[in-house]
PDB file of N, CA, C and O in Angstrom:
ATOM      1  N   UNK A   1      37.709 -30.326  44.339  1.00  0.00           N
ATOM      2  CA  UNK A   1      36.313 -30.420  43.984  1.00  0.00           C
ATOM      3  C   UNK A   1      35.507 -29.469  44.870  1.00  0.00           C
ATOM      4  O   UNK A   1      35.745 -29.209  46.049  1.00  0.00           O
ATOM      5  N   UNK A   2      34.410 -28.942  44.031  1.00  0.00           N
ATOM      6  CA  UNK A   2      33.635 -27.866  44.998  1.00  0.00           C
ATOM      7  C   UNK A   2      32.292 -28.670  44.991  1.00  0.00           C
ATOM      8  O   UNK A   2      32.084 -29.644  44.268  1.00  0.00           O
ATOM      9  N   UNK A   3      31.463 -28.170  45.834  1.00  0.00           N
ATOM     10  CA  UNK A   3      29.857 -29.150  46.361  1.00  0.00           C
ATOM     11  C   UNK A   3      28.850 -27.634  46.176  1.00  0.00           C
ATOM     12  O   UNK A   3      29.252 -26.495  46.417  1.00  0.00           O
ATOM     13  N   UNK A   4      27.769 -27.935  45.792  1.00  0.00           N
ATOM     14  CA  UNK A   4      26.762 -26.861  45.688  1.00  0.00           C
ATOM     15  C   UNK A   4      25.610 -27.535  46.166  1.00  0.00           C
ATOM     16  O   UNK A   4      25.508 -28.761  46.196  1.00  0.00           O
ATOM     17  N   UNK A   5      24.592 -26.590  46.605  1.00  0.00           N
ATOM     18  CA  UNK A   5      23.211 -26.828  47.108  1.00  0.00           C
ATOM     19  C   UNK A   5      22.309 -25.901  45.977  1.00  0.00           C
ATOM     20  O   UNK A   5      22.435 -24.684  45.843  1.00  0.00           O
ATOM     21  N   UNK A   6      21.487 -26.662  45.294  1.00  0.00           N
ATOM     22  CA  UNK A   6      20.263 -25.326  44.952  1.00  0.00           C
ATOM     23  C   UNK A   6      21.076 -24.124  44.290  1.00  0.00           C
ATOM     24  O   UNK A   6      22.190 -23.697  43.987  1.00  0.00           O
ATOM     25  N   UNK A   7      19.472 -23.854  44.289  1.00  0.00           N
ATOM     26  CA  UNK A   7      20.143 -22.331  42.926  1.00  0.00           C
ATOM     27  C   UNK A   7      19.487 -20.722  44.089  1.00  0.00           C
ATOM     28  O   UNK A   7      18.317 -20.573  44.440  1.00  0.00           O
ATOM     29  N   UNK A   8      20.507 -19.894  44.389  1.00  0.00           N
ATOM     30  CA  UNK A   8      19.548 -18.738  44.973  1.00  0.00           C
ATOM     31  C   UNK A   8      18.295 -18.299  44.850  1.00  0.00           C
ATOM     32  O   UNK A   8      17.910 -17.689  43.852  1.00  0.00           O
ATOM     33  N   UNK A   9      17.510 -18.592  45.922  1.00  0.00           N
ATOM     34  CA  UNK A   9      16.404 -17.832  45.682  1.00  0.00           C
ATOM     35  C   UNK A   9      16.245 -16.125  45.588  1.00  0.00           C
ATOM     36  O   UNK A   9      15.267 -15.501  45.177  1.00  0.00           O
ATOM     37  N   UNK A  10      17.328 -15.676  46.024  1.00  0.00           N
ATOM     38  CA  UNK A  10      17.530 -13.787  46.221  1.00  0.00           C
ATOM     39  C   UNK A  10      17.387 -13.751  44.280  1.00  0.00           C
ATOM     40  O   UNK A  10      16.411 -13.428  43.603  1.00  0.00           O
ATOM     41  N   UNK A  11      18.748 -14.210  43.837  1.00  0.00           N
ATOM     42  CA  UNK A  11      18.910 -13.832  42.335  1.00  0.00           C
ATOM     43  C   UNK A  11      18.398 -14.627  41.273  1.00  0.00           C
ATOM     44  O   UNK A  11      17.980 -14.236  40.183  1.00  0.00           O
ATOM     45  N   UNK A  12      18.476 -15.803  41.718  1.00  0.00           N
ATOM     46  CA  UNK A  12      17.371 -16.681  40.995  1.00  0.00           C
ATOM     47  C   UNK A  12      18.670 -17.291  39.483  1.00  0.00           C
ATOM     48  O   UNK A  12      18.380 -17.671  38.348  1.00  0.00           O
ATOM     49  N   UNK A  13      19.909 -17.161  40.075  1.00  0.00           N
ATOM     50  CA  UNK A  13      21.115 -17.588  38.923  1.00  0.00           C
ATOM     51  C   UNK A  13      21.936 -17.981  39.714  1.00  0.00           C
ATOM     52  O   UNK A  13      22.094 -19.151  39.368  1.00  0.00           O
ATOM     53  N   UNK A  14      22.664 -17.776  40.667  1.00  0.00           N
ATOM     54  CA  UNK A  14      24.157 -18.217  41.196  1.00  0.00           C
ATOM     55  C   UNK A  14      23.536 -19.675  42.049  1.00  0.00           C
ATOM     56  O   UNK A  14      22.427 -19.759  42.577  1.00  0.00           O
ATOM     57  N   UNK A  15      24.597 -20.750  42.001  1.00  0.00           N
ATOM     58  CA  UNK A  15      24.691 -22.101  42.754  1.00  0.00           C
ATOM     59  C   UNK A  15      24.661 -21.394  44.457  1.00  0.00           C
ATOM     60  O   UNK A  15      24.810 -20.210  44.758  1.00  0.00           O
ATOM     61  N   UNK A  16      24.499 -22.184  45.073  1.00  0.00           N
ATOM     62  CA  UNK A  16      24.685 -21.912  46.695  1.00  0.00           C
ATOM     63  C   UNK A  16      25.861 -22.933  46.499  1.00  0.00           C
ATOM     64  O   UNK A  16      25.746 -23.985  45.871  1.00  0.00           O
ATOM     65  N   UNK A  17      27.172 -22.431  47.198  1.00  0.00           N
ATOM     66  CA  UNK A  17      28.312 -23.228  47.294  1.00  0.00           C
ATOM     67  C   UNK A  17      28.307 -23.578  48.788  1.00  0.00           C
ATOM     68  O   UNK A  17      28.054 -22.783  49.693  1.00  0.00           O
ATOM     69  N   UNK A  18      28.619 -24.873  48.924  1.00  0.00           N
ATOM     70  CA  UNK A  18      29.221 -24.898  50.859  1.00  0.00           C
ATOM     71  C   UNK A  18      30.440 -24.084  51.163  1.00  0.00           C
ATOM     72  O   UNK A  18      31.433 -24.333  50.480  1.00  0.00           O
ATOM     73  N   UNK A  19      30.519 -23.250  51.980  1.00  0.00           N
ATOM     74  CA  UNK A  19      31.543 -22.759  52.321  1.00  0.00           C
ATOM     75  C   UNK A  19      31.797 -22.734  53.540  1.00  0.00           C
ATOM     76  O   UNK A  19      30.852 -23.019  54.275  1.00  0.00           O
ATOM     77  N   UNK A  20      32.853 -22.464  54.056  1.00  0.00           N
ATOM     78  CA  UNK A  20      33.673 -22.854  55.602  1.00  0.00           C
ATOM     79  C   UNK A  20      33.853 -21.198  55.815  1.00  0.00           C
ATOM     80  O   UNK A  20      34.261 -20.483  54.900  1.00  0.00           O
ATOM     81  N   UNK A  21      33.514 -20.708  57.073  1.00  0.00           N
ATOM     82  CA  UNK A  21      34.062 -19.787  57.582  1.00  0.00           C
ATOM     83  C   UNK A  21      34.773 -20.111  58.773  1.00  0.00           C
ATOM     84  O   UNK A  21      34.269 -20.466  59.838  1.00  0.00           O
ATOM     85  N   UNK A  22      36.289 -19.925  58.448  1.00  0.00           N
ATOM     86  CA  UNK A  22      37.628 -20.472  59.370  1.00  0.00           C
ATOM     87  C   UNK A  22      37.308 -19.934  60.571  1.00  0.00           C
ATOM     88  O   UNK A  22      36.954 -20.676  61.487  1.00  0.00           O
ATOM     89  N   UNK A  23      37.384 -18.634  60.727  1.00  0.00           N
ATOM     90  CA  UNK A  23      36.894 -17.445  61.607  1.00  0.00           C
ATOM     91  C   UNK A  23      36.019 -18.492  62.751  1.00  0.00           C
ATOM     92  O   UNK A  23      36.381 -18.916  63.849  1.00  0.00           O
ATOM     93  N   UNK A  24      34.914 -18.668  62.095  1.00  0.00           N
ATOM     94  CA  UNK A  24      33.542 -19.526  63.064  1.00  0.00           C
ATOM     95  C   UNK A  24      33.737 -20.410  62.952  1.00  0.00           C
ATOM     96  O   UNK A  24      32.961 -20.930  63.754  1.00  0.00           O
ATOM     97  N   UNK A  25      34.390 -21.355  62.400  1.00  0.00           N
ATOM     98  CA  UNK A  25      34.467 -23.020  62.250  1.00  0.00           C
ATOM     99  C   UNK A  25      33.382 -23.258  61.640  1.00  0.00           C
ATOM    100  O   UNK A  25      32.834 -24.253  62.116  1.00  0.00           O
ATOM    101  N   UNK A  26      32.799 -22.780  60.770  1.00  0.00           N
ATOM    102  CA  UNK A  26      31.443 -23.141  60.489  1.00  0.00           C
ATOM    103  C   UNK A  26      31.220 -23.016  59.301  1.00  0.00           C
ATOM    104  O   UNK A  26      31.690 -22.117  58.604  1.00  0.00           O
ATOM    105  N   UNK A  27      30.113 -24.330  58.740  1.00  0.00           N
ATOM    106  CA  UNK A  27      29.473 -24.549  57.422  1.00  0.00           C
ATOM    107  C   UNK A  27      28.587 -23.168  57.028  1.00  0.00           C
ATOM    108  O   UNK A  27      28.036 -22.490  57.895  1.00  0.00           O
ATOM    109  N   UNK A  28      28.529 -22.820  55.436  1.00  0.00           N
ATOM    110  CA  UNK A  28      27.230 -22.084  55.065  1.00  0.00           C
ATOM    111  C   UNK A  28      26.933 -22.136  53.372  1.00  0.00           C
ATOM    112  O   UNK A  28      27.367 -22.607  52.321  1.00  0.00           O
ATOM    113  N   UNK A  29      26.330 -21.659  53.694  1.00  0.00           N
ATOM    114  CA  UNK A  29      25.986 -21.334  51.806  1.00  0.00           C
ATOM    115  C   UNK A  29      26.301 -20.476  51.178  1.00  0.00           C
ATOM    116  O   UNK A  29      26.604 -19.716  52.097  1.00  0.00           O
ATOM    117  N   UNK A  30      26.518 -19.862  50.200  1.00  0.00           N
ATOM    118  CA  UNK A  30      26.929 -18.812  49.747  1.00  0.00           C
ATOM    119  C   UNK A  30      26.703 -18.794  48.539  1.00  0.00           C
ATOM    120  O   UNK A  30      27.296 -19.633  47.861  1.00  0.00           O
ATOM    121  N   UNK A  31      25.946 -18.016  47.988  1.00  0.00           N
ATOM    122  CA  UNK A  31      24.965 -17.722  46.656  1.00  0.00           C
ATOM    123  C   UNK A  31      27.102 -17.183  45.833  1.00  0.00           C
ATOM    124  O   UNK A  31      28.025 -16.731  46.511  1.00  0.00           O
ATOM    125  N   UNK A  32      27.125 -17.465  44.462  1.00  0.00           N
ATOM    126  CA  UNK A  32      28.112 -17.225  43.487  1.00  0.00           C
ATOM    127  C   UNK A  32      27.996 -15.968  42.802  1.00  0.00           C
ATOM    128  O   UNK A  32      28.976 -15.648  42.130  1.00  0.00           O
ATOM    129  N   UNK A  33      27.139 -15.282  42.820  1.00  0.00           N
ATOM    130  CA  UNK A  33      26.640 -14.543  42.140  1.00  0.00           C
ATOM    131  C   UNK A  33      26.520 -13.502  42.610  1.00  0.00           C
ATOM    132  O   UNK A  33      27.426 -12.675  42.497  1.00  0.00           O
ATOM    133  N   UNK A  34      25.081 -13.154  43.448  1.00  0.00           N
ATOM    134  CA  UNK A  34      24.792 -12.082  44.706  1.00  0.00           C
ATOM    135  C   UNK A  34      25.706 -11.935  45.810  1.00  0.00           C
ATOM    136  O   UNK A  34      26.093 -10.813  46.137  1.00  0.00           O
ATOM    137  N   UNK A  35      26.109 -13.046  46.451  1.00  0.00           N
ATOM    138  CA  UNK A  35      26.846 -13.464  47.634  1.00  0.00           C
ATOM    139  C   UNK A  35      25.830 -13.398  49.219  1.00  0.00           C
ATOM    140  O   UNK A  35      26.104 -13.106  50.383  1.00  0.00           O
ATOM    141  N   UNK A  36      24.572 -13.839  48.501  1.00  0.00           N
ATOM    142  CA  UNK A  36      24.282 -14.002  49.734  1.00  0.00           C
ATOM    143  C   UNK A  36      24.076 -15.215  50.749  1.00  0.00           C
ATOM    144  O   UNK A  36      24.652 -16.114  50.136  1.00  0.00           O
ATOM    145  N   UNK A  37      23.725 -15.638  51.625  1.00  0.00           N
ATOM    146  CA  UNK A  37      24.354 -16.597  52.275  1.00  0.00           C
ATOM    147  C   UNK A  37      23.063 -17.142  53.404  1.00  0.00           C
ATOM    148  O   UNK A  37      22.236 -16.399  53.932  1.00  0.00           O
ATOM    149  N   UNK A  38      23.150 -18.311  53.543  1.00  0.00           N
ATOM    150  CA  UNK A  38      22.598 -19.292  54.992  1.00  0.00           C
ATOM    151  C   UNK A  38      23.419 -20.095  55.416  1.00  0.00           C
ATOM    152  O   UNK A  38      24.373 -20.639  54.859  1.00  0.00           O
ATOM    153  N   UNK A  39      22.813 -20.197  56.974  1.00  0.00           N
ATOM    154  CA  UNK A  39      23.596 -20.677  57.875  1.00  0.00           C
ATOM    155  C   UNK A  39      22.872 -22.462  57.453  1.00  0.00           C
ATOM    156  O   UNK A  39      23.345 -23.266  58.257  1.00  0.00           O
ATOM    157  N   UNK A  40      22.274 -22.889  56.822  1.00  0.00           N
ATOM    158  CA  UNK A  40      22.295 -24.541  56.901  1.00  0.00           C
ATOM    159  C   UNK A  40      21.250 -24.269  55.283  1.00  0.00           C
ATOM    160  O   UNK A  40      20.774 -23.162  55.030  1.00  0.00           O
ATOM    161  N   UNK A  41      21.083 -25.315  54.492  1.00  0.00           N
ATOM    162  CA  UNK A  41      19.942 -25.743  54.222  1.00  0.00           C
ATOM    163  C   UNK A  41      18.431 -25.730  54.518  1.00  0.00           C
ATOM    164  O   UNK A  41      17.708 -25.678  53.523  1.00  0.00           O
ATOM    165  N   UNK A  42      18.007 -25.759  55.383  1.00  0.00           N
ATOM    166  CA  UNK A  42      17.173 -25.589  55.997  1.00  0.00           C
ATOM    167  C   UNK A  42      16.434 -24.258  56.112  1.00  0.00           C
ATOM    168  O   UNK A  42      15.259 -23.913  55.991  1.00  0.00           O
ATOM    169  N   UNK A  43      17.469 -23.712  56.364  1.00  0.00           N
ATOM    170  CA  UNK A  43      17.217 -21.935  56.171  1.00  0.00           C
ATOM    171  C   UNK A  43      17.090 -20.881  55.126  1.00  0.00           C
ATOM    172  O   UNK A  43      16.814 -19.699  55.333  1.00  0.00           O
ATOM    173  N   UNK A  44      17.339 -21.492  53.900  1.00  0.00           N
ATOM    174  CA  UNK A  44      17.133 -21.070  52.646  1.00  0.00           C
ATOM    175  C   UNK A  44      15.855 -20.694  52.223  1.00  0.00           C
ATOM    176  O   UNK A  44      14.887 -21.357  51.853  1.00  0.00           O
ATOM    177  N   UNK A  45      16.092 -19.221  52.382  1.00  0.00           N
ATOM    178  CA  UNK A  45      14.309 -18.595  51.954  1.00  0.00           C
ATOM    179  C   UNK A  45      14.807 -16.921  52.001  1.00  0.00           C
ATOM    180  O   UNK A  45      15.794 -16.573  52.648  1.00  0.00           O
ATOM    181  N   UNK A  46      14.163 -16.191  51.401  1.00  0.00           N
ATOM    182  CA  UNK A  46      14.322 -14.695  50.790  1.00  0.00           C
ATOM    183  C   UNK A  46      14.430 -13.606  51.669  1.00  0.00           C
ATOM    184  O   UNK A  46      14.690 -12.428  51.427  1.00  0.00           O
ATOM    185  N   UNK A  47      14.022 -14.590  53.484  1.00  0.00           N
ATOM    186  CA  UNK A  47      13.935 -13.573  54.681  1.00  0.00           C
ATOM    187  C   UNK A  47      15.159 -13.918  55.514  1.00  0.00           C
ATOM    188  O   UNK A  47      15.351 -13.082  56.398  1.00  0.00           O
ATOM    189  N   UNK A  48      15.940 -14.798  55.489  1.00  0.00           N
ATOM    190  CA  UNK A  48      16.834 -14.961  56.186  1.00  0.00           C
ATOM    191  C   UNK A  48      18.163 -15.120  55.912  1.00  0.00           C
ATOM    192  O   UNK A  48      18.648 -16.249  55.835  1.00  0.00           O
ATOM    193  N   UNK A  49      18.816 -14.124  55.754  1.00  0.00           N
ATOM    194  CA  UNK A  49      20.330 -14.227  55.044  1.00  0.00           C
ATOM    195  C   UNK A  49      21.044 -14.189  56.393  1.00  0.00           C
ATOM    196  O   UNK A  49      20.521 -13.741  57.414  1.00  0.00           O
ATOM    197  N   UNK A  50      22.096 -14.617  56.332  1.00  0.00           N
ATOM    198  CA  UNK A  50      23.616 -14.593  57.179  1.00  0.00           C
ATOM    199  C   UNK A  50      24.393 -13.853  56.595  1.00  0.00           C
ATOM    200  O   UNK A  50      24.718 -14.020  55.419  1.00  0.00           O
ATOM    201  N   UNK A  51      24.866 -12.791  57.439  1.00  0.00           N
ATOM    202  CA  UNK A  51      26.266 -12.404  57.428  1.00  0.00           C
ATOM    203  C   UNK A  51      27.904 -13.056  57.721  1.00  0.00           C
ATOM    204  O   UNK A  51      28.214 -13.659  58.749  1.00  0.00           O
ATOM    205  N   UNK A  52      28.888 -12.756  56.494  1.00  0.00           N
ATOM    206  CA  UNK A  52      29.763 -13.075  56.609  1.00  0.00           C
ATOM    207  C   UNK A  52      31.217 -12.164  56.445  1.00  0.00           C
ATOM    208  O   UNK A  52      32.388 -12.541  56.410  1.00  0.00           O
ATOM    209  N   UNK A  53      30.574 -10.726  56.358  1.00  0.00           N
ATOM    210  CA  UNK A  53      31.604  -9.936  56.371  1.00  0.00           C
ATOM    211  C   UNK A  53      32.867  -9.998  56.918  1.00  0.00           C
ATOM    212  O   UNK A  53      32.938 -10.119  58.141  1.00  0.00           O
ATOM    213  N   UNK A  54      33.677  -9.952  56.397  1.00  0.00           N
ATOM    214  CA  UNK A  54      35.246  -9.485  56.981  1.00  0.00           C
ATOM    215  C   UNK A  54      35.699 -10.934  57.745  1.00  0.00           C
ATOM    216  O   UNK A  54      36.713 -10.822  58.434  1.00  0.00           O
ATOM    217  N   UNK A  55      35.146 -12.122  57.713  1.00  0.00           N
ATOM    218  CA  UNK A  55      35.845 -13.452  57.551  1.00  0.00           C
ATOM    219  C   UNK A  55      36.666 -13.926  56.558  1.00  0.00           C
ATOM    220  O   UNK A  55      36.892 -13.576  55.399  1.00  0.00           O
ATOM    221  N   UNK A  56      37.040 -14.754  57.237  1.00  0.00           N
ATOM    222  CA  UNK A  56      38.109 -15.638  56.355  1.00  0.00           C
ATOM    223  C   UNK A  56      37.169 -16.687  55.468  1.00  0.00           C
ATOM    224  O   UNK A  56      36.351 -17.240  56.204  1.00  0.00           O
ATOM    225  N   UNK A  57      37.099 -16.991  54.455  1.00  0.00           N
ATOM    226  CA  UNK A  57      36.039 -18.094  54.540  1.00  0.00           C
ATOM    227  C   UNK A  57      36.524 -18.599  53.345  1.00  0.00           C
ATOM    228  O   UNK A  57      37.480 -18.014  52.836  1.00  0.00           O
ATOM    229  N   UNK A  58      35.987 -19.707  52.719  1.00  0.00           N
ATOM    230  CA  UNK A  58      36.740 -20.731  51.657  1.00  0.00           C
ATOM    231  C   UNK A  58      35.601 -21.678  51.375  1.00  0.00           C
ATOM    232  O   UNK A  58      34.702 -21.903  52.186  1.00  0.00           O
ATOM    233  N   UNK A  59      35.696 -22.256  50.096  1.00  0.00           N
ATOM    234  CA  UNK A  59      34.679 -23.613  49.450  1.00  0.00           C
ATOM    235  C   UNK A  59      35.266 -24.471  50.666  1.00  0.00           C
ATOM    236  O   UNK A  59      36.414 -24.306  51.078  1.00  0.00           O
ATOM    237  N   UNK A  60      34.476 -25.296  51.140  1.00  0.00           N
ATOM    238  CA  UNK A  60      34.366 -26.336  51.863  1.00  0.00           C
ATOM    239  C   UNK A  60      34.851 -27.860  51.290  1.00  0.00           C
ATOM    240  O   UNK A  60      33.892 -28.285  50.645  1.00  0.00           O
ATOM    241  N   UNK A  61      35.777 -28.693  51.271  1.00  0.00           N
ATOM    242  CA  UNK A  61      36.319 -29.629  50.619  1.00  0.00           C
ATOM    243  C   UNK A  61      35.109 -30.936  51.332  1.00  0.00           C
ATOM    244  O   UNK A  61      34.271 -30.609  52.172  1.00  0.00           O
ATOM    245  N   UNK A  62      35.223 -32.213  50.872  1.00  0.00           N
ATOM    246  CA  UNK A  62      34.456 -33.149  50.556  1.00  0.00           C
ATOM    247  C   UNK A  62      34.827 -33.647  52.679  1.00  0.00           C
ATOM    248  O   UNK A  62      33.889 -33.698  53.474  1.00  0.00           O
ATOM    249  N   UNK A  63      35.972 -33.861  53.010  1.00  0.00           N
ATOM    250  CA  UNK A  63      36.424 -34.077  54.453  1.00  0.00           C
ATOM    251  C   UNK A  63      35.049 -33.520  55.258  1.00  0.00           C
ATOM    252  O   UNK A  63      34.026 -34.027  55.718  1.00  0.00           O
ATOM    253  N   UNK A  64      35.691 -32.057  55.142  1.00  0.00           N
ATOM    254  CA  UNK A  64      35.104 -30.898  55.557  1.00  0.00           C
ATOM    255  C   UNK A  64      33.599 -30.939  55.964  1.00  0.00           C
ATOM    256  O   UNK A  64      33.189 -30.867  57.123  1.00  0.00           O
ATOM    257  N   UNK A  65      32.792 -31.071  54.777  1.00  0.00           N
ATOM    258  CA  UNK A  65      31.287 -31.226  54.386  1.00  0.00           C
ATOM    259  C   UNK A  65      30.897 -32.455  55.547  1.00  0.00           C
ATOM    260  O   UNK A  65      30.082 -32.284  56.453  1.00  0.00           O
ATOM    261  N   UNK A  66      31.746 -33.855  55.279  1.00  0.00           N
ATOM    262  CA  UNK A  66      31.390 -34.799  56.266  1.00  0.00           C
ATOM    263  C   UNK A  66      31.426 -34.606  57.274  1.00  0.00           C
ATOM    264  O   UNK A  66      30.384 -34.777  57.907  1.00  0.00           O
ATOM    265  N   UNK A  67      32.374 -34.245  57.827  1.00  0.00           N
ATOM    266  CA  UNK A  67      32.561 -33.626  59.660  1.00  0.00           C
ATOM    267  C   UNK A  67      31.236 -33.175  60.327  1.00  0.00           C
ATOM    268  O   UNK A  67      30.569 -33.555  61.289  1.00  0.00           O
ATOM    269  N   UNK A  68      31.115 -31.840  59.053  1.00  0.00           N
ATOM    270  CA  UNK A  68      30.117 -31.023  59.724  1.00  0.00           C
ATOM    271  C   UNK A  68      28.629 -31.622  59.454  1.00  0.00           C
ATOM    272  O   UNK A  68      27.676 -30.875  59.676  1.00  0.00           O
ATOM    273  N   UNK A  69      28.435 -32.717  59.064  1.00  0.00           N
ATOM    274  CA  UNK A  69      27.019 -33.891  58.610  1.00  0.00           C
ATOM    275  C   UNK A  69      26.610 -33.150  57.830  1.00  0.00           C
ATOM    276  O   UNK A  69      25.396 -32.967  57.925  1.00  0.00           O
ATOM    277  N   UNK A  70      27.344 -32.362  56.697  1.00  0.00           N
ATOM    278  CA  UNK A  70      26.677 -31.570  55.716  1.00  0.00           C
ATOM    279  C   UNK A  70      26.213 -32.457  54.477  1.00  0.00           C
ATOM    280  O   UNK A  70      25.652 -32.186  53.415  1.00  0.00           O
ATOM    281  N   UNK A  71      26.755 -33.816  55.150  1.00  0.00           N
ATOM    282  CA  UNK A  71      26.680 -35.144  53.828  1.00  0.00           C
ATOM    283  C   UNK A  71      25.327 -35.525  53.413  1.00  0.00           C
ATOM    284  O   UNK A  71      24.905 -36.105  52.413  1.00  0.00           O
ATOM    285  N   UNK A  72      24.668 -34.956  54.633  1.00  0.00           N
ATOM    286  CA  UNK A  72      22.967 -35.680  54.463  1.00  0.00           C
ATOM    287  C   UNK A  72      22.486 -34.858  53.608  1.00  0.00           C
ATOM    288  O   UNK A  72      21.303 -34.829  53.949  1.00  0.00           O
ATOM    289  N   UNK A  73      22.576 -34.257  52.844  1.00  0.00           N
ATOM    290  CA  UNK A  73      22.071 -32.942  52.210  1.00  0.00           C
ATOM    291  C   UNK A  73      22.224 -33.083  50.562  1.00  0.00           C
ATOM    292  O   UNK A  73      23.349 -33.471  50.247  1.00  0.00           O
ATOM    293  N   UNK A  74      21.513 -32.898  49.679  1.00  0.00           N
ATOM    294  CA  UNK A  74      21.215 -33.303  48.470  1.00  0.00           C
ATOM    295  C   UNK A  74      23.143 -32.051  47.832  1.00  0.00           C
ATOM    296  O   UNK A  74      23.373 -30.855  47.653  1.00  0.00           O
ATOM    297  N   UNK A  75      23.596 -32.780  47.782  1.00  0.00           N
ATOM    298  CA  UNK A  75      24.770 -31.685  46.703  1.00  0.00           C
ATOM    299  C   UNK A  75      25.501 -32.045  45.832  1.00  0.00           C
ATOM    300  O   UNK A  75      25.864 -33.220  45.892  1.00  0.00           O
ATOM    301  N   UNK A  76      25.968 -31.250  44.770  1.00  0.00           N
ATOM    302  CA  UNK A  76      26.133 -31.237  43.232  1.00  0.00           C
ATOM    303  C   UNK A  76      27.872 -30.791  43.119  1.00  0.00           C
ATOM    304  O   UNK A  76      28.413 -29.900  43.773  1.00  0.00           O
ATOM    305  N   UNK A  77      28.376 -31.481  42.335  1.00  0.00           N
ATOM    306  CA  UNK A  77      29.879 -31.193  42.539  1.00  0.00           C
ATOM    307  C   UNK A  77      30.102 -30.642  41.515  1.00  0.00           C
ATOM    308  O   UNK A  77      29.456 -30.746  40.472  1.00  0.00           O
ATOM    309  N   UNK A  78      31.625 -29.602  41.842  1.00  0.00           N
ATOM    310  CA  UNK A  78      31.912 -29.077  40.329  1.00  0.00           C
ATOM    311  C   UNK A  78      33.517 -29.400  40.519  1.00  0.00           C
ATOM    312  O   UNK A  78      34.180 -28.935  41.446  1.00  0.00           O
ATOM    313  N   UNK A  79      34.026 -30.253  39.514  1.00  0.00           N
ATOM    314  CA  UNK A  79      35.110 -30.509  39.407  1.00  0.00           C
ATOM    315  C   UNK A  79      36.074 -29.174  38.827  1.00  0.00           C
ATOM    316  O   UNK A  79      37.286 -29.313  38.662  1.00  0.00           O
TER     317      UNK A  79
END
């Protein structure tokens, strides 16, 4: 199962997926479409993208999401 946040504000079409960058141990977003990216929820707005070049990175599984308290956060599953 994959988890999404919101719809990009950059392209205004792709889901924001949770994704794991192995590399950083760390939660983000990642637009489906554009590929652009935030470091939390919170940060989602047209001036602040994250880089994730040349990581390892992967959809974030349901475990995963909890660990990182990504649970408190409004998200949409795609089976």
């Amino acid at each position: 199962m994959e988890y999404w946040h919101g719809t990009c504000p950059i392209c205004d079409q792709g889901r924001l997926f949770i994704t794991l960058n192995d590399d950083a141990g760390e939660l983000f977003l990642l637009c489906e479409e554009c590929e652009s990216a935030w470091r939390t929820p919170e940060e989602i707005d047209v001036r602040s993208h994250h880089g994730f070049e040349g990581a390892k990175i992967r959809r974030a599984n349901s475990a995963e999401i909890e660990s990182f308290g990504w649970s408190r956060y409004t998200l949409n599953q795609v089976e």
